[in-house]
C-alpha positions in Angstrom: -5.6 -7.8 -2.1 -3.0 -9.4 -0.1 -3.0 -9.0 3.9 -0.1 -7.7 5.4 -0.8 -8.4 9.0 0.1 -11.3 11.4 -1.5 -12.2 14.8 -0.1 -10.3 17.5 -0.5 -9.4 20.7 -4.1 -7.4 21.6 -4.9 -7.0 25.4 -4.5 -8.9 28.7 -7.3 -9.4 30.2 -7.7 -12.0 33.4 -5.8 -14.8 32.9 -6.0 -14.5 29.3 -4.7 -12.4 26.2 -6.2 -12.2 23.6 -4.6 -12.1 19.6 -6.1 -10.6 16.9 -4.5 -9.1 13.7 -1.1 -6.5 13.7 1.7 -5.9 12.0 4.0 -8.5 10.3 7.1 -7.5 12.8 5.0 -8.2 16.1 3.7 -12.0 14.9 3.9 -14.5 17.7 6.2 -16.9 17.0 4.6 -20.7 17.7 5.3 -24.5 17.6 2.7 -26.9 16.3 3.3 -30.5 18.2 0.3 -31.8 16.1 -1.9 -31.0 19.0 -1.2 -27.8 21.0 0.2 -24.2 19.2 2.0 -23.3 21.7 3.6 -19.3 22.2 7.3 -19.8 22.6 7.8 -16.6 24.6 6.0 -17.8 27.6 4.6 -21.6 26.8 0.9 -20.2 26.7 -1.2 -21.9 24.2 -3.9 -20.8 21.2 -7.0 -21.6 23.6 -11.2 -20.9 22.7 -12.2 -18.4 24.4 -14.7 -20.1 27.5 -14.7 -23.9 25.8 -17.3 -22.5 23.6 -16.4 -24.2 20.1 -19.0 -22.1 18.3 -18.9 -20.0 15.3 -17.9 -16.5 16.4 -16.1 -17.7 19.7 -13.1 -15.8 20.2 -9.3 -17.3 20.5 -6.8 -16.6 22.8 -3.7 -17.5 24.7 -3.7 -19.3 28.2 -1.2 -20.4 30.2 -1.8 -23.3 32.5 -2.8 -27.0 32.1 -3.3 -27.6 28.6 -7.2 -29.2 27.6 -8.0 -31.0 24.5 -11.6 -29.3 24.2 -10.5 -26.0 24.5 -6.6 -25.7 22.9 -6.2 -29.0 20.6 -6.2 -27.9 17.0 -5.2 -29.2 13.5 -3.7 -27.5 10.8 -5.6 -27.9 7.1 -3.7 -28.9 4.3 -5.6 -25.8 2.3 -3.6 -23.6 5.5 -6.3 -22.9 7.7 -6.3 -23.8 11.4 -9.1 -25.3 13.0 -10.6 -26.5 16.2 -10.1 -30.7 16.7 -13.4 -31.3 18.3 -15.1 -29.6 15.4 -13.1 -29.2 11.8 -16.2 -27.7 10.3 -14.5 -24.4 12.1 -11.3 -22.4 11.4 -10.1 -19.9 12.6 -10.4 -16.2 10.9 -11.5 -12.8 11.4 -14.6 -11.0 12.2 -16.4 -9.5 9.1 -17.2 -6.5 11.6 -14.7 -5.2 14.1 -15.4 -5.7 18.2 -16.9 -2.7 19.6 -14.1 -1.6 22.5 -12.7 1.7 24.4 -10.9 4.1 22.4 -9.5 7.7 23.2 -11.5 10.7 22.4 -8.8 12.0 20.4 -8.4 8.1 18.0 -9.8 7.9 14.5 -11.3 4.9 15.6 -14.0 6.7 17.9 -17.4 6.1 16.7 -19.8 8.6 16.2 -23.9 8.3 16.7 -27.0 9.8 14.8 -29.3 9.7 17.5 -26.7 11.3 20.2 -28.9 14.1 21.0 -32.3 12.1 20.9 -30.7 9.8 23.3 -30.2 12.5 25.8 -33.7 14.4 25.0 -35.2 11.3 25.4 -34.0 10.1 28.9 -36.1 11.8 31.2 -39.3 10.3 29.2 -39.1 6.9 29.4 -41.3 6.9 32.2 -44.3 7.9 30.3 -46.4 4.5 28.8 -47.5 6.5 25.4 -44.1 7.6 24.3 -43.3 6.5 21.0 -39.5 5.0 21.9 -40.8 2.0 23.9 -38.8 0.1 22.0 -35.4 2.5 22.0 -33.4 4.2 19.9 -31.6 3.3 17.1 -27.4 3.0 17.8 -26.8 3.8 14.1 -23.5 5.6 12.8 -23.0 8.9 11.5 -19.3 8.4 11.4 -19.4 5.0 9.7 -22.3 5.6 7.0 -24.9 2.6 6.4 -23.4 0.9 9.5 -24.8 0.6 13.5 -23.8 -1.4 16.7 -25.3 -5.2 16.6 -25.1 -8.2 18.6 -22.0 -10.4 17.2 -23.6 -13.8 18.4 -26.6 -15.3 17.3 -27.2 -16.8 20.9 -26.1 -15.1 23.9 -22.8 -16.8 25.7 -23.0 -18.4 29.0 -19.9 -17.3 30.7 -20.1 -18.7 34.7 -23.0 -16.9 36.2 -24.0 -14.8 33.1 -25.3 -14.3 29.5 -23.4 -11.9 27.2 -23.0 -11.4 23.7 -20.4 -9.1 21.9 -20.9 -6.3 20.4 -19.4 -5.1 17.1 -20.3 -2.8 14.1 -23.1 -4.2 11.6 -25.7 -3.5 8.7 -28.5 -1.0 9.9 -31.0 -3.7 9.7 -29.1 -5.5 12.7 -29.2 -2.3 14.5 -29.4 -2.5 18.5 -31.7 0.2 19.8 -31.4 1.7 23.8 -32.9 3.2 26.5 -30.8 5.8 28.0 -31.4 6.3 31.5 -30.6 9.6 33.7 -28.2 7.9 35.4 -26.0 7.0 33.0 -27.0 3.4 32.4 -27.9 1.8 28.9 -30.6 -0.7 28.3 -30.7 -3.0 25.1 -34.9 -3.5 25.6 -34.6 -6.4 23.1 -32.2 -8.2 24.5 -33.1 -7.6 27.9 -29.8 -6.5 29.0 -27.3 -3.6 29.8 -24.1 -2.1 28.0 -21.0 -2.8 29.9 -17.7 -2.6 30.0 -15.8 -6.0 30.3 -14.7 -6.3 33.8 -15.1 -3.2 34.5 -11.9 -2.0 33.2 -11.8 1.8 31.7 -8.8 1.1 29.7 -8.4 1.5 25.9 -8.9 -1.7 23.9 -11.5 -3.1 26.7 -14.4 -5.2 25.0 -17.9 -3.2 25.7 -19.9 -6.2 26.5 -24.1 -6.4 26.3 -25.1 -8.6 29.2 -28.2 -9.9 30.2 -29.7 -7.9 33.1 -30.1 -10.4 36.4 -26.4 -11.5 35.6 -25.2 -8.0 37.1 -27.5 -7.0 40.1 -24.6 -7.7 42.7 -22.5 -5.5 40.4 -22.4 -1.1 40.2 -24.2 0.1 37.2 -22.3 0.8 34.6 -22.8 5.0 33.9 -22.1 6.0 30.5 -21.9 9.8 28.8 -23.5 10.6 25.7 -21.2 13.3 24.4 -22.0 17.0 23.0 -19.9 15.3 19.5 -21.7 12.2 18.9 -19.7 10.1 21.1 -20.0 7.9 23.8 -18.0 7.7 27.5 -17.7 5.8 30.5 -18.7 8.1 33.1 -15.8 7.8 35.2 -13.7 8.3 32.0 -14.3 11.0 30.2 -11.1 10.7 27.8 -12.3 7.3 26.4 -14.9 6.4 24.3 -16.8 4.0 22.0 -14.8 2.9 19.1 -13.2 0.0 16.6 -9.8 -0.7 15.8 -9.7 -1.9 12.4 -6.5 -3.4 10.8 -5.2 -1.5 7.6 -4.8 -3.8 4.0 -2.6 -2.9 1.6 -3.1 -3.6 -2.4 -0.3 -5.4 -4.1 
């Protein structure tokens, strides 16, 4: 199975964009000066996302003063790229897509089981002997034998806050939630709350979980549990959860 897709352009987000995989015709084209890969477009350079040089940090592109931590890398002789301060890393792709914001209308949308016990269940969570203390279970019914999970082991220190990723998984890494009446999703595990990254209800926005005292100084985020399955950001009704996934062809 050969892969037909290049990194390419993904999102802008801050003072970042991120990359990820595309088609062949939109590959960035780069220059290696045994150091830096540097975009020739705009002079921004491959960068880890946050100086975290971690498995499952992401990479991006930053312009600005170049850093060694963050944006030095070497190129393998076997072709893989990987971070200078720590070769036992290179750089690849997720096993499991990056849960983001999709329209309604996309293939991509995602689709869960529990949908209507989420909703049934709200306006119980009061009560000490109900039997979903520990939440329900974000499993799939439009991805079979898959559910949302936490994509990092540890939770990420980002300035002020914890987060973690989230993308689609086995069942038996299943995240289960509280869905509250208004609007707001709790991760009871992990202690934390669903949100959006930044705030920002555009398609191909990260949804985020993030520990809770992180976020007091910031709105709740409201969310939608739809009649279908799906799931929306209150204050937009035409998104929703879902994966983009690149497409492999056999050759």
């Amino acid at each position: 199975m050969t892969n037909k897709f290049n990194v390419g352009r993904m999102l802008c987000w801050s003072p970042y964009l991120e990359i990820g995989c595309g088609p062949k015709e939109n590959a960035m084209i780069v220059t290696y000066d045994g150091t830096f890969i540097t975009r020739v477009d705009d002079g921004a350079v491959l960068n880890v996302a946050y100086g975290k040089i971690q498995e499952g940090s992401g990479v991006n592109l930053k312009k600005g003063p170049k850093t060694l931590k963050e944006q030095a890398f070497i190129v393998n002789m076997n072709g893989t790229v990987s971070p200078a301060s720590n070769i036992n890393l290179v750089l690849g792709v997720e096993c499991y897509p990056m849960l983001r914001l999709v329209k309604r209308n996309s293939p991509n949308l995602v689709k869960f089981r529990n949908a209507k016990l989420l909703n049934d269940f709200s306006s119980k969570l009061k009560r000490e002997d109900n039997d979903i203390v520990n939440g329900i279970g974000l499993d799939l019914i439009s991805h079979q034998g898959f559910s949302l999970v936490p994509m990092l082991q540890k939770w990420l220190k980002i300035g002020p806050f914890l987060a973690s990723a989230i993308g689609r998984g086995p069942d038996h890494e299943m995240l289960r939630a509280h869905y509250y009446k208004d609007g707001q999703i709790y991760l009871p595990k992990e202690k934390g709350y669903i949100r959006v990254l930044d705030g920002k209800l555009e398609e191909g926005q990260p949804i985020l979980a993030v520990k809770t005292a992180a976020w007091l100084w910031l709105p709740k985020a409201k969310f939608v549990v739809n009649f279908d399955g799906s799931i929306s950001p209150y204050k937009a009704l035409h998104l929703g959860f879902g994966f983009y996934e690149p497409v492999y062809s056999r050759e």
